[in-house]
C-alpha positions as CSV (number, residue, x, y, z in Angstrom):
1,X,-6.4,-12.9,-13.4
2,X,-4.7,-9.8,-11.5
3,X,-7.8,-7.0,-12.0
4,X,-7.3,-3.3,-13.2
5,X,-9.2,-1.0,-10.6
6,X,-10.7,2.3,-12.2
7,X,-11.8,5.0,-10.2
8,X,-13.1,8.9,-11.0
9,X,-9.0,9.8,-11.4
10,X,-7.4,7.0,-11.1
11,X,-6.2,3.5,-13.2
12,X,-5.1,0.8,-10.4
13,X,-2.9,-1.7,-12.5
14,X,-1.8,-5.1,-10.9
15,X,2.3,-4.4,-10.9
16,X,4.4,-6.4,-13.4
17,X,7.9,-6.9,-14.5
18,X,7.3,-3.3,-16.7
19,X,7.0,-1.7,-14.0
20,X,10.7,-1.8,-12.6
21,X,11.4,1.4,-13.2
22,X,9.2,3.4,-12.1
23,X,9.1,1.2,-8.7
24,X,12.8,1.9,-8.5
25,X,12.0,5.6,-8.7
26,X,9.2,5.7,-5.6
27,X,10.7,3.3,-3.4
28,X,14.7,4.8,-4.0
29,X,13.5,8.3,-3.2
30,X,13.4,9.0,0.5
31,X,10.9,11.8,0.3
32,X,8.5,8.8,-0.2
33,X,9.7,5.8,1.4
34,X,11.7,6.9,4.7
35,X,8.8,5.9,6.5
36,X,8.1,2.7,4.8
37,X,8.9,-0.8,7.0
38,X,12.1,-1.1,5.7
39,X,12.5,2.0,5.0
40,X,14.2,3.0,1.4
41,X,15.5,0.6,-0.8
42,X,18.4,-0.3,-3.3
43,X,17.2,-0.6,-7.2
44,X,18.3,-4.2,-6.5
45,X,15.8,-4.9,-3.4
46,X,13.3,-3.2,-5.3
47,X,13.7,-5.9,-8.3
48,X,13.2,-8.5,-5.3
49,X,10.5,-7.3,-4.0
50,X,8.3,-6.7,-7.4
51,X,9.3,-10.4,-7.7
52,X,7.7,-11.4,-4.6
53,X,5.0,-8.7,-5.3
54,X,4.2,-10.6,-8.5
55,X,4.0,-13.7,-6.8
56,X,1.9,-12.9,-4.4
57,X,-0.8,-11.9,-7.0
58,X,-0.4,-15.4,-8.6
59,X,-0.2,-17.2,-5.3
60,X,-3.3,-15.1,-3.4
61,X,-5.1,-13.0,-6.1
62,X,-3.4,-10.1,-3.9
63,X,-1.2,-7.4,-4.3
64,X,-0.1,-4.4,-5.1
65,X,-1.6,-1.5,-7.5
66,X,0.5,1.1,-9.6
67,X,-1.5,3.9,-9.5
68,X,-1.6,6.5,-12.1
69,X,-3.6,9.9,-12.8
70,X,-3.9,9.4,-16.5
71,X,-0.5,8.7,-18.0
72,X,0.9,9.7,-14.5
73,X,2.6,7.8,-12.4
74,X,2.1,8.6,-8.8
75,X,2.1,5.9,-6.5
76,X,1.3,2.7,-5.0
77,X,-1.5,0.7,-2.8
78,X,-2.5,-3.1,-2.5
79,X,-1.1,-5.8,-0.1
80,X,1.3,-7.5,1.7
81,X,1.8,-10.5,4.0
82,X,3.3,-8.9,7.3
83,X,5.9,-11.3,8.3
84,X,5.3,-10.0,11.6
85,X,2.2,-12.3,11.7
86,X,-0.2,-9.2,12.0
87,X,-2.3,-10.0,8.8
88,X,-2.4,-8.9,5.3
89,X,-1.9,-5.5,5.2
90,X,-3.1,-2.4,3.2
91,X,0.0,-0.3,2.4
92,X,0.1,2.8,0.2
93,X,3.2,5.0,-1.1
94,X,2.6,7.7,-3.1
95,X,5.7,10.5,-4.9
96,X,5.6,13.6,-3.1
97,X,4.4,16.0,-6.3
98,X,1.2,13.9,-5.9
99,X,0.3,14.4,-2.5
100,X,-2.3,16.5,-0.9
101,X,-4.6,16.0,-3.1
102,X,-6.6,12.9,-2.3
103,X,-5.0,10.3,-4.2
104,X,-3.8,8.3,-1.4
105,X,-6.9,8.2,0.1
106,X,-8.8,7.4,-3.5
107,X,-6.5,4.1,-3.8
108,X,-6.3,2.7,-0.8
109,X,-10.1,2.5,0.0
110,X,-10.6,1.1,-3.8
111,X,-7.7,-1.4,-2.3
112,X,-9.3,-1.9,0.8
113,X,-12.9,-2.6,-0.9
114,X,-11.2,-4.8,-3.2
115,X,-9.6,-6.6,-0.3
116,X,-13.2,-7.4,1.4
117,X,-15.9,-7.4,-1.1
118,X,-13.6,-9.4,-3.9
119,X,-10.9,-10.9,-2.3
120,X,-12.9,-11.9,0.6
121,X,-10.6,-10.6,3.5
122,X,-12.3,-10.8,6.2
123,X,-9.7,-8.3,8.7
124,X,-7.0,-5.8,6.9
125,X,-4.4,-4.5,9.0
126,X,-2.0,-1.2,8.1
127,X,1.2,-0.2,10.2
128,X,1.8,3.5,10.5
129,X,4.3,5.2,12.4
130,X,2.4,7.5,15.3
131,X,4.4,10.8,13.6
132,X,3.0,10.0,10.3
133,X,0.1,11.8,10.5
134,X,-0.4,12.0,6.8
135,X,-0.8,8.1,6.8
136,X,-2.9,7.9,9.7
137,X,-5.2,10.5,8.4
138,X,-5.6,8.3,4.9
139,X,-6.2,5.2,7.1
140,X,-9.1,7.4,9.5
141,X,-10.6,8.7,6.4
142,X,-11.4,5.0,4.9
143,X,-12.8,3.2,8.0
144,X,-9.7,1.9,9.9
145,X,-9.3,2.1,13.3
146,X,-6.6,1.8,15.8
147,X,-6.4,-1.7,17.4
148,X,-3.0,-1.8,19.2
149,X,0.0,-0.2,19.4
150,X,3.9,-1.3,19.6
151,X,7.8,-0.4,19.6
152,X,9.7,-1.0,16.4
153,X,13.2,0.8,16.2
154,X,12.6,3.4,18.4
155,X,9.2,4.5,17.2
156,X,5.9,3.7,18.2
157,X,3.8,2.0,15.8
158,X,-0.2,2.4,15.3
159,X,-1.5,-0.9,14.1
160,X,-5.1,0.0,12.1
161,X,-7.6,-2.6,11.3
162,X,-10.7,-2.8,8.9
163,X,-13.1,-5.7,9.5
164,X,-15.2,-6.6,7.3
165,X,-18.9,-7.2,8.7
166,X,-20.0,-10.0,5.6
């Protein structure tokens, strides 16, 4: 079973097939995917990925979270398997008329508490590109720390960790 996450603002549902559309509509604009691994996508690599997204629930009990602020739909957080062999990481994405208000930060340490205390990870990893300073402040502000850094497409990339001490 795929939990719901609840926070003081925020309803963390497991993604599904209904949530299509408003994937397309995050991961399509490039005010809020540019810097993405990957970077933005077609509506038809988004379908692709919510499969494998969906699968991954089923196949791990992890994933990722559509967030929303009520009835609002304003981003993403939850998991990944980086084919990179880095980990399982912690990824957030969030549309830009939600930002700066600390929902970012909200989901993706609910995310990353789920990860260790539930889901018994026992090391979280999150790529961020060194100029994103918005991301690396989110990942600072819930307990990840820089481990090692490396060269992907002409940027330098921050790898962050959270290790879980249980």
């Amino acid at each position: 079973m795929t939990p719901v996450l609840k926070t003081a603002r925020l309803v963390m549902q497991p993604v599904g097939p209904q949530h299509l559309n408003e994937m397309v509509r995050l991961k399509t604009d490039p005010r809020a995917f540019a810097r993405m691994l990957g970077g933005v996508r077609t509506p038809l690599r988004v379908h692709q990925e919510l499969a494998e997204e969906i699968e991954l629930w089923g196949r791990r009990g992890i994933g990722v979270w559509m967030v929303y602020e009520g009835d609002s739909f304003v981003g993403i957080t939850g998991f990944m398997e980086r084919a990179d062999g880095r980990g399982d990481a912690l990824r957030f994405a969030f549309l830009p008329e939600s930002r700066g208000r600390g929902l970012a930060r909200e989901a993706a340490s609910t995310a990353l508490r789920f990860a260790h205390d539930v889901a018994g990870l026992k090391r979280v990893v999150a790529i961020a590109r060194e100029d994103n300073f918005d991301s690396r402040t989110v990942l600072g502000a819930i307990g990840m720390v820089e481990c090692e850094r490396f060269m992907r497409d002409g940027y330098r990339m921050l790898t962050y960790e959270s290790v879980s001490l249980r």
